[in-house]
BALOBA-1460 file (C-alpha; in Angstrom, 3 decimals):
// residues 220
<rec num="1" residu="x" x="-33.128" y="-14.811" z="81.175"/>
<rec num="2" residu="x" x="-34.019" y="-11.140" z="80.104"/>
<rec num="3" residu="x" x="-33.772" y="-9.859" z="84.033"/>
<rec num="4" residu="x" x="-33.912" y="-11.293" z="87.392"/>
<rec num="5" residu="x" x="-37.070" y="-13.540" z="88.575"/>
<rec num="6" residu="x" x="-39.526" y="-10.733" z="88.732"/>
<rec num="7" residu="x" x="-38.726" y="-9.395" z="85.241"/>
<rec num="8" residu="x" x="-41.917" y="-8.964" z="83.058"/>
<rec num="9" residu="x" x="-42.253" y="-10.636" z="79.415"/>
<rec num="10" residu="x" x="-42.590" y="-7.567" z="76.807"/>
<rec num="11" residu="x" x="-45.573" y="-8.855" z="75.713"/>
<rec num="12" residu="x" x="-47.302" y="-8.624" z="79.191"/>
<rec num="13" residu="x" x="-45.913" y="-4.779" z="78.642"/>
<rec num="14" residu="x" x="-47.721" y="-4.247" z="75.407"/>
<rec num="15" residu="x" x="-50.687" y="-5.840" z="76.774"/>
<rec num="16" residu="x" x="-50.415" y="-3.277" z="79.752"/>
<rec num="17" residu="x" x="-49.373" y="-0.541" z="77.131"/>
<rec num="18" residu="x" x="-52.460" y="-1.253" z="75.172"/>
<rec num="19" residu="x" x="-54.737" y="-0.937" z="78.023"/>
<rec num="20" residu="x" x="-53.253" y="2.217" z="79.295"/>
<rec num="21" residu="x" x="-52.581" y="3.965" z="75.777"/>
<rec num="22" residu="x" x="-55.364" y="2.612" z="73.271"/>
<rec num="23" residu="x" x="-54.601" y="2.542" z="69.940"/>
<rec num="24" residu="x" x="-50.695" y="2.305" z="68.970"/>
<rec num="25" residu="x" x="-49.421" y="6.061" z="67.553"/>
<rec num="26" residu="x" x="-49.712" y="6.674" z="63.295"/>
<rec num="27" residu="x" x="-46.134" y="6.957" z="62.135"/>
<rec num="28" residu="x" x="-46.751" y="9.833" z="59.765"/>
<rec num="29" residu="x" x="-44.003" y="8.651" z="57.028"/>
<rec num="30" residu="x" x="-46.033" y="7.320" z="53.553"/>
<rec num="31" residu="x" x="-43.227" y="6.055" z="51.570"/>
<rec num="32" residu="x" x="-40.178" y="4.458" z="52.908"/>
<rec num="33" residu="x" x="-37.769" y="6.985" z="51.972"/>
<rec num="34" residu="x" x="-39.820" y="9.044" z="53.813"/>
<rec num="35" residu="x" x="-39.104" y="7.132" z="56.933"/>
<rec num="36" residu="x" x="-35.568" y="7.256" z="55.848"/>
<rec num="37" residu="x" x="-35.048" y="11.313" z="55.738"/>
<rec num="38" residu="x" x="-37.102" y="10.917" z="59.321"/>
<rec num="39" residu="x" x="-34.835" y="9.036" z="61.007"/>
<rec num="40" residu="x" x="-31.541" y="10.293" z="59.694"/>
<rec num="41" residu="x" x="-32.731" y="13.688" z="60.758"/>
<rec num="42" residu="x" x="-34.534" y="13.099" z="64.442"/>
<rec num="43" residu="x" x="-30.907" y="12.380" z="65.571"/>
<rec num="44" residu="x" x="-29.904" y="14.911" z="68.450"/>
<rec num="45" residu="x" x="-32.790" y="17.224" z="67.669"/>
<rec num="46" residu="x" x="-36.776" y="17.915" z="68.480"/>
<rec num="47" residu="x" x="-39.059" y="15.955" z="66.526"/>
<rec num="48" residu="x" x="-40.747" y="19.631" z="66.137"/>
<rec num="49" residu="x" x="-37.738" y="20.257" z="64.205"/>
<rec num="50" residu="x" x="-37.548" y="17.300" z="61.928"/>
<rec num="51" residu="x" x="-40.945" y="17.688" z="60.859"/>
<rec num="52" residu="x" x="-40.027" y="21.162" z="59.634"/>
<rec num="53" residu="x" x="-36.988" y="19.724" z="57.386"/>
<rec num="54" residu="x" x="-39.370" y="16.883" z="56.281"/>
<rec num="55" residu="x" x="-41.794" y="19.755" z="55.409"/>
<rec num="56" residu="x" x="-39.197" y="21.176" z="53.032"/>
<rec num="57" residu="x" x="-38.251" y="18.227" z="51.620"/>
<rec num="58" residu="x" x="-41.271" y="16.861" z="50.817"/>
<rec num="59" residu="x" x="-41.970" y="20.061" z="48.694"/>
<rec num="60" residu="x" x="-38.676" y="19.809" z="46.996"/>
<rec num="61" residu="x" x="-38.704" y="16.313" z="45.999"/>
<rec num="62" residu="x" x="-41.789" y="14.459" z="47.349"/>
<rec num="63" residu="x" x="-39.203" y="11.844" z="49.217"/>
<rec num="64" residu="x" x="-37.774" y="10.359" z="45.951"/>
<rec num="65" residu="x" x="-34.393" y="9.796" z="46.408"/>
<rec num="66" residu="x" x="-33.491" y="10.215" z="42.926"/>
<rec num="67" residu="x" x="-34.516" y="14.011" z="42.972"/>
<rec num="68" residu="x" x="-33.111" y="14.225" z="46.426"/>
<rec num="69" residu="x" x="-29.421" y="13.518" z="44.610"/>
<rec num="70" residu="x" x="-30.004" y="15.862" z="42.241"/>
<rec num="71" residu="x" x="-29.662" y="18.741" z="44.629"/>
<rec num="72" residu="x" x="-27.063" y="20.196" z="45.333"/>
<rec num="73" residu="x" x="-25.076" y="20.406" z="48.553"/>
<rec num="74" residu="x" x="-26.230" y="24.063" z="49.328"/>
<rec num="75" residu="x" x="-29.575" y="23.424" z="48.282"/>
<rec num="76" residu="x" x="-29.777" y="19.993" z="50.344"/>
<rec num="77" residu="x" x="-28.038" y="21.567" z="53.575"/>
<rec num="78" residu="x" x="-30.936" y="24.830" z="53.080"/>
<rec num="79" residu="x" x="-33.420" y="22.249" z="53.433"/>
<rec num="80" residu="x" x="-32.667" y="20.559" z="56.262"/>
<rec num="81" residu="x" x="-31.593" y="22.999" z="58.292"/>
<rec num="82" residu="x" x="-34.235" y="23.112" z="60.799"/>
<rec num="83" residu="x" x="-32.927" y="19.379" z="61.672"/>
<rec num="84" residu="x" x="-28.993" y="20.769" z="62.418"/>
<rec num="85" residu="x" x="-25.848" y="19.021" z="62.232"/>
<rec num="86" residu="x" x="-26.964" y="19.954" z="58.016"/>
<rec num="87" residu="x" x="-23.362" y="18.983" z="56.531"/>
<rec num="88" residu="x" x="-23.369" y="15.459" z="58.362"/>
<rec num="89" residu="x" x="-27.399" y="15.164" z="57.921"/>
<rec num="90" residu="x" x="-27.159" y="15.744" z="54.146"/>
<rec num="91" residu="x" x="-24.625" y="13.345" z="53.466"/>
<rec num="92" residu="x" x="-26.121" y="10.228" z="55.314"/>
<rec num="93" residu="x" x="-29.119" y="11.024" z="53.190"/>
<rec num="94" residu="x" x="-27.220" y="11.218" z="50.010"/>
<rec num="95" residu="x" x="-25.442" y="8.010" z="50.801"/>
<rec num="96" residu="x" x="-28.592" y="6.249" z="51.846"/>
<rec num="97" residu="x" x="-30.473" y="7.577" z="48.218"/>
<rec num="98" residu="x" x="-27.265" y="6.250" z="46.871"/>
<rec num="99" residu="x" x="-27.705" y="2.890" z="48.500"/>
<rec num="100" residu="x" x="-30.934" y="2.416" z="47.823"/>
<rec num="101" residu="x" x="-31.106" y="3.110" z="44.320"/>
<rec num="102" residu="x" x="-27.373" y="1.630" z="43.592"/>
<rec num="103" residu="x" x="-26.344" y="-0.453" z="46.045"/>
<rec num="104" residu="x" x="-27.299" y="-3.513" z="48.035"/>
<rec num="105" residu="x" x="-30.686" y="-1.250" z="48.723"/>
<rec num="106" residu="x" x="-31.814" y="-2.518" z="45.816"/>
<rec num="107" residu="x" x="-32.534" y="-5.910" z="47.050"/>
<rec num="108" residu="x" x="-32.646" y="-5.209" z="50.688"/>
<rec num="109" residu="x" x="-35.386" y="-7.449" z="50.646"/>
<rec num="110" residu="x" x="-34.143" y="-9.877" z="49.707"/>
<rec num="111" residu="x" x="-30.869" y="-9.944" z="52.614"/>
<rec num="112" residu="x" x="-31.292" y="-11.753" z="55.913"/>
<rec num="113" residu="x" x="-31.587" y="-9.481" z="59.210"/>
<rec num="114" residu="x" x="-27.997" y="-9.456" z="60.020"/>
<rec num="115" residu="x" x="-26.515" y="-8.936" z="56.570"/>
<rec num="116" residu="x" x="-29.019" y="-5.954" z="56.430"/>
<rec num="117" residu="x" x="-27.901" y="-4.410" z="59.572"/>
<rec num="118" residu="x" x="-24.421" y="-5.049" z="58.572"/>
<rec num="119" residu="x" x="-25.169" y="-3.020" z="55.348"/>
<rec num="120" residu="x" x="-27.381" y="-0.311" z="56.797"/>
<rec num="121" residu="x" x="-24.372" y="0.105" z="59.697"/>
<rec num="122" residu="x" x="-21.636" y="0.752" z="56.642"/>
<rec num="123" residu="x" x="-23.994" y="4.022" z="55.789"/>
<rec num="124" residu="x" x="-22.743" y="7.244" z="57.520"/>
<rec num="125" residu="x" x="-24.701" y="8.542" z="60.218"/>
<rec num="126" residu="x" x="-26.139" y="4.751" z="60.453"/>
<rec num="127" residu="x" x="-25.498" y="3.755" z="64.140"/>
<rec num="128" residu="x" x="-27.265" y="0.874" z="66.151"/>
<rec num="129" residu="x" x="-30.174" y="2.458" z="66.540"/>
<rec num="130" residu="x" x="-30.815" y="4.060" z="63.177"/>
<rec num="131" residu="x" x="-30.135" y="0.666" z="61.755"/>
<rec num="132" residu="x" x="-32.522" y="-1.144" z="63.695"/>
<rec num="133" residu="x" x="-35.103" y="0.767" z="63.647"/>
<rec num="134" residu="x" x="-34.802" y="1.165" z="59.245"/>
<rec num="135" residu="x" x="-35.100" y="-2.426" z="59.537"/>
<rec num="136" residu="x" x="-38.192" y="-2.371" z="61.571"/>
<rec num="137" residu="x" x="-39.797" y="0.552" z="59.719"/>
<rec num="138" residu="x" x="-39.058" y="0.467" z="56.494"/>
<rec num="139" residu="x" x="-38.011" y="-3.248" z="55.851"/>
<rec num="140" residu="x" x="-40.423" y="-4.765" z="57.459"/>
<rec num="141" residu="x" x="-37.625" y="-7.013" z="60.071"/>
<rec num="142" residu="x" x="-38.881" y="-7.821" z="63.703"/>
<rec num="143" residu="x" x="-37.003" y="-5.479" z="65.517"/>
<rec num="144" residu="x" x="-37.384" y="-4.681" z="69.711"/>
<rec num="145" residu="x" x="-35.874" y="-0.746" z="69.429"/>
<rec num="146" residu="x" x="-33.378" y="-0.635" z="72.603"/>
<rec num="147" residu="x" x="-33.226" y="3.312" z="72.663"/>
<rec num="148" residu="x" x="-33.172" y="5.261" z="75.496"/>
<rec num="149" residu="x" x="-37.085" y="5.158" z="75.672"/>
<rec num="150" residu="x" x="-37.156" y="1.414" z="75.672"/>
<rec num="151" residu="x" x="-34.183" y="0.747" z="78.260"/>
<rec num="152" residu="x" x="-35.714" y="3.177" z="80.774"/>
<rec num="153" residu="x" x="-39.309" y="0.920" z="80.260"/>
<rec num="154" residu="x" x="-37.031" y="-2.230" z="80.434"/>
<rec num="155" residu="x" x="-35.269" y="-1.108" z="83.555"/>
<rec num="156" residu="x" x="-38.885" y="-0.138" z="85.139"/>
<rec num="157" residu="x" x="-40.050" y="-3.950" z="84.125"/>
<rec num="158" residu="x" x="-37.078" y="-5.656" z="85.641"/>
<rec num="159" residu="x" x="-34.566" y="-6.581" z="82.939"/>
<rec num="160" residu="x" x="-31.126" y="-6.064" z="83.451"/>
<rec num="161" residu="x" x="-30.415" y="-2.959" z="80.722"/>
<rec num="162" residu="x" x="-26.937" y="-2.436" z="79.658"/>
<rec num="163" residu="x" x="-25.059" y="0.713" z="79.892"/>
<rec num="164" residu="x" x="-26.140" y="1.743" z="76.325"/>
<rec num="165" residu="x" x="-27.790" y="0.560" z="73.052"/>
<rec num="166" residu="x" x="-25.755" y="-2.209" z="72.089"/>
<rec num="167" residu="x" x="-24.918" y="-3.505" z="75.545"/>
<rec num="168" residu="x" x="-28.117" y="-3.579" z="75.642"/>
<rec num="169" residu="x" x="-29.418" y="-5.296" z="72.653"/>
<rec num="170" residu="x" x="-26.813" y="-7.831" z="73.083"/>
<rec num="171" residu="x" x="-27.867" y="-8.783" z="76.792"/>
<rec num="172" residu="x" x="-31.739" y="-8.867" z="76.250"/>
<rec num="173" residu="x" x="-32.416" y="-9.294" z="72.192"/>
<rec num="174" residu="x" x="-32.203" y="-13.298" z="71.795"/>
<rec num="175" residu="x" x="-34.830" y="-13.538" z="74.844"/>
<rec num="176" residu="x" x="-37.189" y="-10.851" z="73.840"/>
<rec num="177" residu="x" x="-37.597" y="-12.062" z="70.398"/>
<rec num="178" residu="x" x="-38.154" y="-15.550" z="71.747"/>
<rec num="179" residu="x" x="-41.103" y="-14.131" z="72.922"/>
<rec num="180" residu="x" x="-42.330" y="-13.796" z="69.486"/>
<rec num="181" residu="x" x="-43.945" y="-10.385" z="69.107"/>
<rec num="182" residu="x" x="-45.394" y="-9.818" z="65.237"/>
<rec num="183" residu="x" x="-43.630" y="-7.099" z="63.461"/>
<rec num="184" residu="x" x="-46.793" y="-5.500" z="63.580"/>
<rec num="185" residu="x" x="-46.407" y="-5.781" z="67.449"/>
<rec num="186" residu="x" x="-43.233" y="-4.428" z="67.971"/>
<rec num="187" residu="x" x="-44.090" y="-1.780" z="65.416"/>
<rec num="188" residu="x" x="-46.911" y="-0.735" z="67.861"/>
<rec num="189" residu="x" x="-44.861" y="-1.093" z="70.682"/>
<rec num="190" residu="x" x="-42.046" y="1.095" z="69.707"/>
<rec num="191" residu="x" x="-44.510" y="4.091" z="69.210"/>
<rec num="192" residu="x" x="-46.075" y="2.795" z="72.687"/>
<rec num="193" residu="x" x="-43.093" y="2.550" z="74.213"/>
<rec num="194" residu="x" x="-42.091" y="6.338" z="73.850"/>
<rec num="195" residu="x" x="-45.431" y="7.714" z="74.107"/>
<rec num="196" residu="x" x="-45.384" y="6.066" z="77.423"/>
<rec num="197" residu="x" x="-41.761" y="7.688" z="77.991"/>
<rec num="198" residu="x" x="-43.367" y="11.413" z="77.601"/>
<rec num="199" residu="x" x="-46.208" y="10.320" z="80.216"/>
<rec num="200" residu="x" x="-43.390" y="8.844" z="82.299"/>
<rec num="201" residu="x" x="-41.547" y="11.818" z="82.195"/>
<rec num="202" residu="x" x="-44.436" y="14.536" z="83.130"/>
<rec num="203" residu="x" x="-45.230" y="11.970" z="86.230"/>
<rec num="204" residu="x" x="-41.807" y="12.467" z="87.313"/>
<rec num="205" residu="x" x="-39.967" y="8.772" z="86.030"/>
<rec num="206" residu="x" x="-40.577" y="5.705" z="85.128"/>
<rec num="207" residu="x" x="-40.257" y="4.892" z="89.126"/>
<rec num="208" residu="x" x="-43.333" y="6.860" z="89.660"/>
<rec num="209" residu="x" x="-45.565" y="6.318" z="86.710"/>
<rec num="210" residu="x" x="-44.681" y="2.572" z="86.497"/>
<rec num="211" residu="x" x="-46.772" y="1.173" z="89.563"/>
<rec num="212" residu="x" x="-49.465" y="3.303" z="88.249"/>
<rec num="213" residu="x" x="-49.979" y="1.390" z="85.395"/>
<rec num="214" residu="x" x="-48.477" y="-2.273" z="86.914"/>
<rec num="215" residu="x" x="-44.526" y="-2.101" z="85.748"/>
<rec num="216" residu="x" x="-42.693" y="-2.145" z="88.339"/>
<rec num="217" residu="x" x="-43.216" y="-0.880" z="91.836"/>
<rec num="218" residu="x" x="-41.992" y="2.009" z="93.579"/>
<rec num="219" residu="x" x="-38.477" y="2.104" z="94.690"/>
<rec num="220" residu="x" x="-38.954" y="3.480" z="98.770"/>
């Protein structure tokens, strides 16, 4: 089981997500190296921040990794900097351009889910959760993001969330996607899930805003 006997299915959360939020959020990425350079950079900073780097980069090489490699490291870094951590930003993105014009990247397509994540976690600056969610957003792989939005919304519903990501995913994944959610569904309800985590957060936590919406009820 995902939690104890009160737990709620993530699909009755996405129904209740649905109701309270409308339509899922627009990822603003068009091309997946687009998505790439997104989530390499979001790590440890403001999304206000990213989409300044993206800004830059999109003018300097309209998100094709083969101009991307052609700058060089002071040119790359300059670009980025709005993101931070530039030195260890730049080179994840040079080694994922790499892999996906080079490597198995290729014909990522054509791998099964765990021999993907097993080649997107080789990548530097590719943990857990930059891994899984590449597979979900750019490869197209049913993928329930366990970040710290999602285990927070877990927690609310019931489950019984690890100490971090992977404890996490380990614990809850086989169940959840036994529920069988649509990529297009757990697309949706990753965007949900943290837009739902900012309206959590001005309400003062999920244990507040929860029972307002029917996850969970108020601790006393």
């Amino acid at each position: 089981m995902t939690g104890g006997p009160h737990s709620l299915p993530v699909r009755d959360i996405l129904t209740i997500l649905r109701t309270e939020l409308g339509e899922a959020p627009v990822w603003p990425a068009q091309t997946p190296f687009e998505y790439v350079c997104g989530i390499v950079l979001v790590q440890n900073t403001a999304w206000t921040n990213v989409e300044r780097a993206l800004a830059r980069l999109r003018e300097a090489t309209g998100f094709e990794a083969e101009k991307l490699l052609r700058l060089t490291d002071a040119e790359l870094t300059t670009l980025i900097r709005p993101a931070g951590f530039m030195r260890a930003k730049a080179r994840s993105l040079r080694a994922f351009a790499t892999w996906m014009l080079y490597a198995d990247g290729k014909t990522a397509e054509e791998l099964d889910d765990g021999a993907l994540r097993t080649a997107l976690l080789s990548l530097p600056g590719i943990g857990p959760e930059s891994a899984d969610v590449t597979a979900l957003m750019v490869y197209g792989r049913r993928r329930f993001i366990f970040d710290a939005y999602g285990r927070r919304l877990l927690r609310q519903a019931g489950h019984a969330v690890g100490r971090d990501y992977e404890t996490t995913r380990r614990a809850l994944e086989a169940d959840i996607d036994a529920e069988g959610l649509s990529h297009g569904e757990l697309v949706d309800l990753h965007g949900m899930i943290i837009e739902a985590g900012k309206r959590a957060r001005a309400a003062g936590g999920w244990e507040l805003y929860g029972p307002t919406i029917g996850i969970g009820t108020r601790q006393a």
